[in-house]
C-alpha positions in Angstrom: 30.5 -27.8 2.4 29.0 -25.6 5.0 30.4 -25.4 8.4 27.9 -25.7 11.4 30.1 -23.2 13.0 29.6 -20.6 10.4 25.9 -21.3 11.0 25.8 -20.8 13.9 28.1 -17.6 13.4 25.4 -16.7 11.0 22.6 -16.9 13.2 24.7 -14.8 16.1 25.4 -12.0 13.9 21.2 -11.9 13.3 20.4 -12.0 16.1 22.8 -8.6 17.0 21.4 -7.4 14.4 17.5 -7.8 15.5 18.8 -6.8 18.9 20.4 -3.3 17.9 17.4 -2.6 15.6 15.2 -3.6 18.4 17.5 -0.6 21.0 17.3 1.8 18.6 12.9 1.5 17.8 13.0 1.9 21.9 15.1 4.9 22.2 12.2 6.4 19.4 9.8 6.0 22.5 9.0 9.1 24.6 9.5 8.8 28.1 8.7 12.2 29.7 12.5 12.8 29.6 13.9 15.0 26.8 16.7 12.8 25.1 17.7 13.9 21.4 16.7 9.9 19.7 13.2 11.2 19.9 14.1 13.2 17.1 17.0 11.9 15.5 15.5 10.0 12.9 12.6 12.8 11.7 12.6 13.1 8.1 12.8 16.6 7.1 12.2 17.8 3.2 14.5 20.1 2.4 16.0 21.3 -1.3 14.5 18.4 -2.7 15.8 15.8 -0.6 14.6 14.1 2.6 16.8 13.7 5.0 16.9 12.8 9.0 16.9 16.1 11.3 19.8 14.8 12.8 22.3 15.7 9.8 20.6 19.2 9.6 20.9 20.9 12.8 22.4 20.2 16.3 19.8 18.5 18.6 20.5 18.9 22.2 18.9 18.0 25.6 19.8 21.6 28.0 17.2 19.9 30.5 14.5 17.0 31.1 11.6 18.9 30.0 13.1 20.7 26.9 15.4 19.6 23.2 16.6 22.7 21.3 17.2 22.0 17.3 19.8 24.6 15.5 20.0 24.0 11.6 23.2 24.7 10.1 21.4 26.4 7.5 18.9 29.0 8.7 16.1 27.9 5.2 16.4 24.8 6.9 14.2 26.1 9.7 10.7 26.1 8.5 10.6 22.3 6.8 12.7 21.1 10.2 9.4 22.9 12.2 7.2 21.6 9.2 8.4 17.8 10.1 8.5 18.1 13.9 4.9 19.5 13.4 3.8 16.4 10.9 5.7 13.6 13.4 4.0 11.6 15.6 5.7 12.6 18.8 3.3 14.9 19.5 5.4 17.9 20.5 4.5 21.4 19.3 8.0 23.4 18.3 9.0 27.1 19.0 11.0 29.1 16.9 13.0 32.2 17.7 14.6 32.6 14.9 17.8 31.0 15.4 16.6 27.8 18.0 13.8 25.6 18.0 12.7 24.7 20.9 10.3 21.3 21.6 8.9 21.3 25.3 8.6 18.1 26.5 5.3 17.8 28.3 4.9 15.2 31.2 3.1 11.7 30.2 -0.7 11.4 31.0 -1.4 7.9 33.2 -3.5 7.1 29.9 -0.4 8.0 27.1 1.7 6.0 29.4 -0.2 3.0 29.2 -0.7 3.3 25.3 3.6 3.6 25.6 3.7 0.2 27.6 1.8 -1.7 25.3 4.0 -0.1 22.1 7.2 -1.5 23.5 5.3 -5.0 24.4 4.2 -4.8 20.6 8.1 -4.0 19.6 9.8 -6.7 21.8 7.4 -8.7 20.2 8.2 -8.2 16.6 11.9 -8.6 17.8 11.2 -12.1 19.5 9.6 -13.0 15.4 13.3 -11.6 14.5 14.9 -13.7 16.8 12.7 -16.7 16.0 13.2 -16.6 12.4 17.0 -16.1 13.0 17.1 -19.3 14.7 14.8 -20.7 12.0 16.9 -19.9 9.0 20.0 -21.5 11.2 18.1 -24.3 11.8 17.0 -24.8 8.2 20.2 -24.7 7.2 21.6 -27.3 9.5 18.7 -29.3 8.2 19.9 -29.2 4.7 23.7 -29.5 5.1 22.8 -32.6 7.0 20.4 -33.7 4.0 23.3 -32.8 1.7 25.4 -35.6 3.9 27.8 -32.3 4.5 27.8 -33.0 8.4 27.2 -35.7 10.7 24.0 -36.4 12.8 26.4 -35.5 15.9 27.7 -31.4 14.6 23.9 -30.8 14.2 23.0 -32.0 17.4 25.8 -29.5 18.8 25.2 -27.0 16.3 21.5 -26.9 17.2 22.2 -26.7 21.3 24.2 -23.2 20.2 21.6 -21.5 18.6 19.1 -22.5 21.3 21.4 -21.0 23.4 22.1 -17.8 21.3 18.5 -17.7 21.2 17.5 -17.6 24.3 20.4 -15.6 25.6 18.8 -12.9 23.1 15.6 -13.3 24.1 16.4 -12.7 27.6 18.4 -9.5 26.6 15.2 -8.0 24.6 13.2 -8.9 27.7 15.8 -7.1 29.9 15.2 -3.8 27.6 11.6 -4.1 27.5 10.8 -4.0 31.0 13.7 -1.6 31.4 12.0 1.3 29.6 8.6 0.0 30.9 10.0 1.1 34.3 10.8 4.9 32.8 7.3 4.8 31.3 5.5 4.3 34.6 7.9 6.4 36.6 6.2 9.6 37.5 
């Protein structure tokens, strides 16, 4: 016999879930400001394998305008410059040898806009998330109460929680959005 509490549980955790996928597709979005997420997640071909940047080299941020990129393993270097090169961000690497170096250049007004309307597209596709979180809680309430496995009254109050989980969520992913709108339109 499902419990509406375990539901509800259910739908919470889903909704984290949508949430923390939803931070981590923002902090993939260049701002201007060199922060080493940009390219974290770079899939970089190397022996064979493809593997994010981030467990081949040490990324680091020395200033706003500027991420260095040391592989542990100097073969490494040309498919890590290979991948920066082929990624969408945009940046064109350095190499001296031993550091890569990817200058940040400042945002156009134009790029900026494009980067606005990205993150409006994202906290979009995590509102659908959200939505069919609730959905799939909802359902489910709906079924057990088919199934005579709850009363008329737990649905009621299980379906007031996940309205509330919902829009606590949704409030959060607004919160985020407009958050990194603000860096995008700060010159």
């Amino acid at each position: 016999m499902p419990d509406p509490d375990e539901i509800v549980l259910d739908v919470d955790d889903r909704m984290q879930k949508a949430i923390h996928a939803y931070q981590q597709s923002l902090a993939t979005v260049r701002t201007g400001r060199a922060h080493t997420a940009l390219v974290d997640n770079i899939q970089v071909s190397h022996y064979d394998q493809t593997m994010p940047l981030n467990q081949l080299a040490t990324i680091a941020a020395p200033d706003a305008q500027l991420l260095t990129v040391q592989a542990w393993d100097q073969g490494a270097v040309d498919a890590i410059m290979k991948a920066i090169q082929s990624s969408d961000l945009g940046i064109m690497p350095s190499n001296d040898g031993a550091l890569i170096r990817l200058p940040i250049p400042p945002l156009t007004e134009e790029r900026r806009r494009e980067l606005v309307k990205t993150v409006g597209a994202r906290t979009e596709e995590a509102k659908i998330s959200l939505r069919g979180a609730r959905r799939h809680g909802m359902d489910g309430l709906k079924q057990a109460l088919r199934d005579h496995e709850l009363s008329e009254d737990e649905e009621r109050r299980a379906e007031s929680e996940i309205e509330k989980l919902t829009s606590s969520y949704t409030e959060q992913l607004e919160g985020f959005g407009k958050q990194k709108e603000r860096e995008l339109l700060e010159v």
